[in-house]
SERO-4910 file (N, C-alpha, C, O; in steps of 0.05 Angstrom, whole numbers):
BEGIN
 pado doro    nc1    nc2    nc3   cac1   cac2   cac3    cc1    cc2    cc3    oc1    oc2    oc3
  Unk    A    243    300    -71    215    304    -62    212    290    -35    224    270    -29
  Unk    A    196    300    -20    190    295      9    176    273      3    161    273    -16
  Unk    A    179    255     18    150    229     31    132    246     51    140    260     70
  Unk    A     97    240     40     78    248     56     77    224     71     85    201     65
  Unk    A     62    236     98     59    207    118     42    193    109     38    174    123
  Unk    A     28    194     91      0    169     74     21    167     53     16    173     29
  Unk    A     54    156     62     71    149     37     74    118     43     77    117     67
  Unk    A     76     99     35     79     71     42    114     62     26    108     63      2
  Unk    A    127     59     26    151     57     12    158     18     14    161      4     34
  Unk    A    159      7    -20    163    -20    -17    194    -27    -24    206    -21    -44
  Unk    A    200    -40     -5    237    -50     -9    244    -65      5    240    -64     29
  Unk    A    259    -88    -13    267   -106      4    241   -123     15    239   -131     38
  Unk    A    221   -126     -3    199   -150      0    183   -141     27    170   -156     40
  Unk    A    187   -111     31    163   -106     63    156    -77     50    165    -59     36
  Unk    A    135    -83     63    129    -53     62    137    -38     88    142    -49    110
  Unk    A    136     -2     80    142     10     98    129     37    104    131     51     83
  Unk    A    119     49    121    111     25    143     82      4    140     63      8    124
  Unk    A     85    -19    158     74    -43    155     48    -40    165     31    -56    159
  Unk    A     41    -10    187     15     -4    191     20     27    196     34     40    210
  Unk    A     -3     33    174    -13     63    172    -32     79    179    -52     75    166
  Unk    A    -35    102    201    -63    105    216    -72    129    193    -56    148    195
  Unk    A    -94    136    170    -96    158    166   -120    167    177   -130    153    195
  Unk    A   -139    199    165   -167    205    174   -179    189    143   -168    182    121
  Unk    A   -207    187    155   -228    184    123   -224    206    112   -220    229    120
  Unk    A   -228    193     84   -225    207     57   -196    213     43   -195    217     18
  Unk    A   -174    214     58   -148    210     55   -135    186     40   -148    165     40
  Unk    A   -112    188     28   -103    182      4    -78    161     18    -70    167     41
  Unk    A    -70    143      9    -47    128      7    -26    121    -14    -33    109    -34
  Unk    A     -5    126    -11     10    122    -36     28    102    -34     38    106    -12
  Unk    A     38     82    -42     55     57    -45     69     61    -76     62     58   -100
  Unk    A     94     70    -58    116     70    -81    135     50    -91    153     52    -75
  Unk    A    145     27   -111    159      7   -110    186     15   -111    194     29   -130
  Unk    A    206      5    -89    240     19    -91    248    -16   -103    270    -18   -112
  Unk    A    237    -33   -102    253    -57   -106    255    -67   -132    234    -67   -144
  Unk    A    274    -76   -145    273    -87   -179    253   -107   -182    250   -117   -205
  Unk    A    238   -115   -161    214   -138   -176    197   -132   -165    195   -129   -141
  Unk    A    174   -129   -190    145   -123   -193    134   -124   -165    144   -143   -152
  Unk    A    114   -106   -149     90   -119   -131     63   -109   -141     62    -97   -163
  Unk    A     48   -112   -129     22   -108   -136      3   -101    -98      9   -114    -79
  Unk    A    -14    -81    -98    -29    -77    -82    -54    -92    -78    -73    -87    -93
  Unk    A    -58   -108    -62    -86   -125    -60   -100   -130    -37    -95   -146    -19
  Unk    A   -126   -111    -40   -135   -108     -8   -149   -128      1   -171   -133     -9
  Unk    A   -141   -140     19   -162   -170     35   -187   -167     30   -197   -186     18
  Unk    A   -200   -152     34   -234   -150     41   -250   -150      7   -269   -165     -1
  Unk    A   -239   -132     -6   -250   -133    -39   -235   -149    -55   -243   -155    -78
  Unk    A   -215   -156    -47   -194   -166    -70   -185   -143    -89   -165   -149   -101
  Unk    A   -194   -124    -93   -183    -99   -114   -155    -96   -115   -145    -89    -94
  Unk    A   -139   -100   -136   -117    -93   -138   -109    -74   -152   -123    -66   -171
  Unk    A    -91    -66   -148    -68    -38   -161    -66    -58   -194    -72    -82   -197
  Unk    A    -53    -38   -218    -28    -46   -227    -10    -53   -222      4    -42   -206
  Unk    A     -4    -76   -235     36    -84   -233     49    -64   -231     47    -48   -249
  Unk    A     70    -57   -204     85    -42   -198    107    -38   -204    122    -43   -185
  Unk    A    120    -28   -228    150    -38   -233    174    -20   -218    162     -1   -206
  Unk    A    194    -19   -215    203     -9   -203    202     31   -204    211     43   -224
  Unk    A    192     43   -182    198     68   -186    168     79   -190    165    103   -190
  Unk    A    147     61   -194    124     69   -196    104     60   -171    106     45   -152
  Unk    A     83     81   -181     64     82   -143     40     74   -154     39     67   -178
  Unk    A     14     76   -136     -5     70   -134    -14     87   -111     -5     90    -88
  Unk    A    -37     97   -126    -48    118    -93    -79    107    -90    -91    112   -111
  Unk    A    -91     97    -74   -105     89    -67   -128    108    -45   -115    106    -24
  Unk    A   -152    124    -38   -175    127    -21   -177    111     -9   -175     88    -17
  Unk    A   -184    119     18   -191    108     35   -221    124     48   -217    140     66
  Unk    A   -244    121     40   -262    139     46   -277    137     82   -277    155     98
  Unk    A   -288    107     87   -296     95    108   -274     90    132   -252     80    127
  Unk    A   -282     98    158   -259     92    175   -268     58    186   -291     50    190
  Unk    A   -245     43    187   -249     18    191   -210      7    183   -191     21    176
  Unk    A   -210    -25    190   -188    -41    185   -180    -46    161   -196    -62    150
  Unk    A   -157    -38    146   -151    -50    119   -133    -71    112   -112    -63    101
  Unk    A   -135    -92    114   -107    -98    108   -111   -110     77   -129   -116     62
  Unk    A    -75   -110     75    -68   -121     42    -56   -129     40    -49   -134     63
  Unk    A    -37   -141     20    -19   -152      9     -5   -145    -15    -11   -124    -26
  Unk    A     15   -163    -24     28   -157    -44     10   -183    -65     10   -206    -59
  Unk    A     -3   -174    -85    -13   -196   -100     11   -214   -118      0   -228   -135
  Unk    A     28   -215   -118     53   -226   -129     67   -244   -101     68   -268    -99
  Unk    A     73   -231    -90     87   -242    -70     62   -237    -39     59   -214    -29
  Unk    A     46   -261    -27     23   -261    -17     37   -266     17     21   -273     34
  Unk    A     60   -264     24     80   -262     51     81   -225     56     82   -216     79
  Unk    A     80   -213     38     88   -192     40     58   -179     42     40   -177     25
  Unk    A     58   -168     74     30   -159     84     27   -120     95     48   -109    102
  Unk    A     11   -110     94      7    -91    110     -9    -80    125     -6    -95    144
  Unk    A    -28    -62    134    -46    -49    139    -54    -23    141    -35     -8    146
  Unk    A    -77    -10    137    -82     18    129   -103     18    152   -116     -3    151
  Unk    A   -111     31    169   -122     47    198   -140     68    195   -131     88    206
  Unk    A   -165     71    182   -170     89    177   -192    100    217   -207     87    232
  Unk    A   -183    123    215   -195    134    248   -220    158    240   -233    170    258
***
């Protein structure tokens, strides 16, 4: 299966890629490739995903255009951002 560009791919403790520009109302997906758990956690609400185990995603809306950033709620080094234009 193809990666869409609102695909985020986690491995090796980073995400990829580390900043994502999409339009409002568009979707994000964060897929886990690494054998230990992460979790999605956005700075501004705190809302987090499910525990990510390996091989599983989280797709996330993005409705408002504005700055997102997040983290991994497990591991709080491991950062990204979502761009909505």
């Amino acid at each position: 299966m193809k990666a869409s560009p609102n695909d985020v791919g986690i491995s090796g403790f980073a995400f990829g890629p580390g900043k994502l520009t999409i339009g409002p109302g568009q979707y994000v997906t964060w897929t886990n490739g690494d054998d230990s758990p992460h979790q999605i956690t956005l700075a501004q609400s705190q809302e987090r995903s499910l525990v990510l185990l390996k091989g599983q995603s989280h797709t996330q809306a993005f409705a408002a255009p504005g700055v997102y950033d997040y983290t991994c709620g497990l591991h709080p080094n491991m950062k990204g951002t979502v761009e909505v234009k």
